[in-house]
C-alpha positions in Angstrom: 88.0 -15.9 -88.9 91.0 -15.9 -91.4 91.3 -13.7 -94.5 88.6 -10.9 -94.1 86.3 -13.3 -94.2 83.1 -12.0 -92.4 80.7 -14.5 -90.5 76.7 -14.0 -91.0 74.2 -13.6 -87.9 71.0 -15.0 -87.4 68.3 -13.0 -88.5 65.6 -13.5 -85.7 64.0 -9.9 -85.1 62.2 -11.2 -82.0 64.8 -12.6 -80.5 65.8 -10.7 -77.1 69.6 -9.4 -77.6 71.8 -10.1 -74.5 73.6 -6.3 -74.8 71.1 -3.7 -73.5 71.1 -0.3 -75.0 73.9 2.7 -73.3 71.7 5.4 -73.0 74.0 7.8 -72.5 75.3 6.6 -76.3 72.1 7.1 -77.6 71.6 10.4 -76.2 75.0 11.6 -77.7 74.1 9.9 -81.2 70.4 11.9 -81.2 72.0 15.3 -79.6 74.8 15.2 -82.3 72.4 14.2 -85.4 70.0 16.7 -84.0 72.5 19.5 -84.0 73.4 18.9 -87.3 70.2 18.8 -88.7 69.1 22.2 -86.6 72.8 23.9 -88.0 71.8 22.7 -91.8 68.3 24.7 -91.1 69.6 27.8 -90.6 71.8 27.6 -93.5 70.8 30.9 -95.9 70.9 28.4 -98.8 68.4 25.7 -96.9 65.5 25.3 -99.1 67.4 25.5 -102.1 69.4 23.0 -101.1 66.2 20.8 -99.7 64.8 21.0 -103.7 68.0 20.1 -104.9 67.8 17.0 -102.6 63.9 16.3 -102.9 64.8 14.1 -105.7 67.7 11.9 -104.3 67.1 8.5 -103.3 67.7 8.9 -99.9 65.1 11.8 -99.1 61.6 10.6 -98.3 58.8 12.6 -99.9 57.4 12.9 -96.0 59.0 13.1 -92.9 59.0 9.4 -90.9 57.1 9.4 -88.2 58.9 7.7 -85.7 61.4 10.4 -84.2 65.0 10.1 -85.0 65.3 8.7 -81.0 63.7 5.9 -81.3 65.0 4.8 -85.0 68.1 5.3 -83.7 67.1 3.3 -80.5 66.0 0.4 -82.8 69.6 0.3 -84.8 71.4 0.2 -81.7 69.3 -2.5 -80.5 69.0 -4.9 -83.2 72.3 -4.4 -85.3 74.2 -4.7 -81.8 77.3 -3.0 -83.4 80.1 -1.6 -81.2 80.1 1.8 -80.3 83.0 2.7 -82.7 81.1 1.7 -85.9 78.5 4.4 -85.3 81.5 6.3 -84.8 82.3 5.6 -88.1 79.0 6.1 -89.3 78.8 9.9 -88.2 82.2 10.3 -89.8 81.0 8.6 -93.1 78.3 11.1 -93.1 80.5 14.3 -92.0 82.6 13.1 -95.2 79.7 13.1 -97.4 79.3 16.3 -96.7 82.6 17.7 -97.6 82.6 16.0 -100.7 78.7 17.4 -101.9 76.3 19.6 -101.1 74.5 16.8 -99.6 73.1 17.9 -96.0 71.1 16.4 -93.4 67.6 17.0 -93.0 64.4 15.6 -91.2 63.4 14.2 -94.9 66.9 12.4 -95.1 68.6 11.2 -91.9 66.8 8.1 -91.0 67.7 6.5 -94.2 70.8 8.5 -94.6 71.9 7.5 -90.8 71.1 3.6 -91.6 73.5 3.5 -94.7 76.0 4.8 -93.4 75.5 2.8 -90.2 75.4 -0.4 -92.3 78.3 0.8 -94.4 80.2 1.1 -91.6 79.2 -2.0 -90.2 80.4 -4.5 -93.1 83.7 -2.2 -92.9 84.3 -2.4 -89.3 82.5 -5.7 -87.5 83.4 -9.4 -88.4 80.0 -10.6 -88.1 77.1 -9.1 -90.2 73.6 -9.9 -90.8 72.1 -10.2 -94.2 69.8 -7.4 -96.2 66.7 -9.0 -95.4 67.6 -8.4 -91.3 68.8 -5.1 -92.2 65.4 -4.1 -94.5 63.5 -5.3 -91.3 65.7 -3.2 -88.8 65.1 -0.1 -91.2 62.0 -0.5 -93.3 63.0 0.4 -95.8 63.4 -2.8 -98.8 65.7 -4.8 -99.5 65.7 -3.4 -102.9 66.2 0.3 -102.3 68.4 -1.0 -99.6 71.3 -1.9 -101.9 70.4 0.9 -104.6 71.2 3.6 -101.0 74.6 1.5 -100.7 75.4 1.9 -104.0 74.4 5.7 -104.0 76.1 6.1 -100.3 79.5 4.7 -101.8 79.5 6.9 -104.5 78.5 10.0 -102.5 81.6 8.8 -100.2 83.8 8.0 -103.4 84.0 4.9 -101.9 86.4 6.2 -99.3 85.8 4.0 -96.1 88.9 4.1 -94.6 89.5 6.0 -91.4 93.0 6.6 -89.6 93.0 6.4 -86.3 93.8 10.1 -86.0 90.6 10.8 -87.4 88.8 8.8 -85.7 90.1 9.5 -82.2 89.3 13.2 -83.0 85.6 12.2 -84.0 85.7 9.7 -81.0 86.4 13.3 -78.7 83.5 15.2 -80.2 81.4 12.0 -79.2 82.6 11.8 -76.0 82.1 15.6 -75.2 78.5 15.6 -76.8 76.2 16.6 -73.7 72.5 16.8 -73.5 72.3 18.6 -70.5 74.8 20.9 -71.7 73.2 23.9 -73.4 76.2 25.2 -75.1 77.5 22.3 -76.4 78.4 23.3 -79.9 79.9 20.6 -82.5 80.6 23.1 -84.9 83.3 25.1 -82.4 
């Protein structure tokens, strides 16, 4: 494809996919969302912060109940995006951070994690799917969809670029993510 332009998959959800899933990836993507989440918890400031956020669009009024494993299972399966857009994604979200006091929570990360995935997606792959593939991937709708894309950019002040100096650096943390390593710390 010539000038940026970007090519739309089909949008059959029942359609086997030819990649299978890494496991190990997944393990790394659930460890490191995990630890965030479990870090944000024991900030002093915690519920304050969770009121604060109880109101945003991208905080559900209940915790989902499938686990963040399996949701995270499902994007990896069906949006079949390399490895270095969820990359990305975790970076997107680690920026959001640092520009607000926006923090992950159990209330927040599925549809946080799945904008920011998407987000990276159309910034980093040449062939995307369309909202109504996405809203099935997610559940969430295709309406609230593209009102968390508009509230995702601005929390990210519509910063998607990444050098490669950043991203090799995120790309590290990834790698050494370990769930059989007890004192594996992202923070240090």
């Amino acid at each position: 494809m010539s000038n940026g332009e970007k090519k739309e998959k089909s949008t059959n959800i029942n359609k086997p996919k030819e990649k299978p899933i890494n496991e190990s990836f997944l393990n790394k993507m659930n460890l490191i969302l995990e630890m965030v989440i479990e870090e944000n918890n024991k900030l002093s400031n915690y519920h304050d912060i969770l009121k604060k956020q109880r109101n945003m669009p991208f905080t559900s009024k209940y915790i989902p109940s499938i686990n963040l494993k399996k949701y995270l299972e499902r994007i990896l399966y069906y949006t079949e995006a390399e490895e270095s857009t969820f990359i990305i994604a975790l970076i997107y979200i680690d920026r959001i951070g640092n520009f607000s006091n926006v923090i992950l929570t159990p209330y927040n990360v599925h549809k946080f994690f799945f904008v920011s995935v998407l987000m990276a997606i159309k910034y980093n792959e040449d062939i995307i799917y369309n909202f109504n593939y996405y809203s099935l991937i997610s559940g969430i709708s295709i309406n609230e969809l593209q009102q968390l894309e508009i509230e995702f950019l601005i929390l990210l002040k519509f910063k998607l670029y990444i050098n490669k100096i950043d991203f090799n650096n995120y790309k590290i943390l990834f790698d050494n993510a370990d769930s059989e390593d007890e004192d594996y710390n992202i923070y240090e």
